[in-house]
Phi, psi and omega in degrees: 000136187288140172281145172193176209302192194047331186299178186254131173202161203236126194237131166274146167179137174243105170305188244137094154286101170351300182276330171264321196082025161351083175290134171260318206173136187203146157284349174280120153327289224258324162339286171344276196307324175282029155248006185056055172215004151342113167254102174334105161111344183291107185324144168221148207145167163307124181270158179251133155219161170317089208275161205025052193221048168053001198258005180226167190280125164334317179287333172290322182307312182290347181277340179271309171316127171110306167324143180254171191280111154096041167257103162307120207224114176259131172233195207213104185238127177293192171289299185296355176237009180236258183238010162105172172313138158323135198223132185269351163300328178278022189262142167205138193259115203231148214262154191323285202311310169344312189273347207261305162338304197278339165084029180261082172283123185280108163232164183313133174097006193279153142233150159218184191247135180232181162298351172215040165125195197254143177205184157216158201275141174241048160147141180232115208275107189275188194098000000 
């Protein structure tokens, strides 16, 4: 049966920057650890959402509408059609007794939450 909108489905994915072939972020474990972004402690699997119910970027939603269970659906999301240009103002540089405070050791590829949103660390600096 084709999936639509409203349905409940548990979705595997590995994002990719296009021009390098990057892993940025996956549901895959193992995926994780060969791209060096593996997060310690992070639960890894299929996540459940809504399909058209806002929690995934419109182009996914619209590429999975049709689509069958266990189907592979690859799409191609620009920066404007995804979470916008890399903007380097939002890059903040935050010193380590911070993350210590939090009883938190940072590595590359972790996300957190801060007072300015939600992010992920792309290198972790001593010094």
């Amino acid at each position: 049966m084709a999936i639509k909108e409203g349905d409940f489905v548990r979705l595997n994915f590995t994002g990719k920057i296009k021009e390098t072939d990057e892993v940025f972020d996956t549901t895959s474990e193992d995926i994780a650890e060969e791209a060096g972004i593996l997060v310690e402690n992070k639960v890894y699997g299929p996540i459940p959402t809504i399909v058209g119910g806002n929690h995934l970027l419109k182009a996914i939603d619209d590429a999975i509408i049709g689509a069958e269970a266990g189907d592979a659906v690859h799409v191609s999301v620009t920066p404007e059609n995804g979470f916008c240009q890399r903007n380097p103002n939002f890059i903040q540089l935050i010193p380590m007794k911070e993350f210590k405070k939090q009883g938190m050791t940072p590595v590359r590829g972790m996300k957190i939450t801060a007072d300015a949103g939600t992010g992920k660390i792309i290198s972790v600096n001593g010094g």
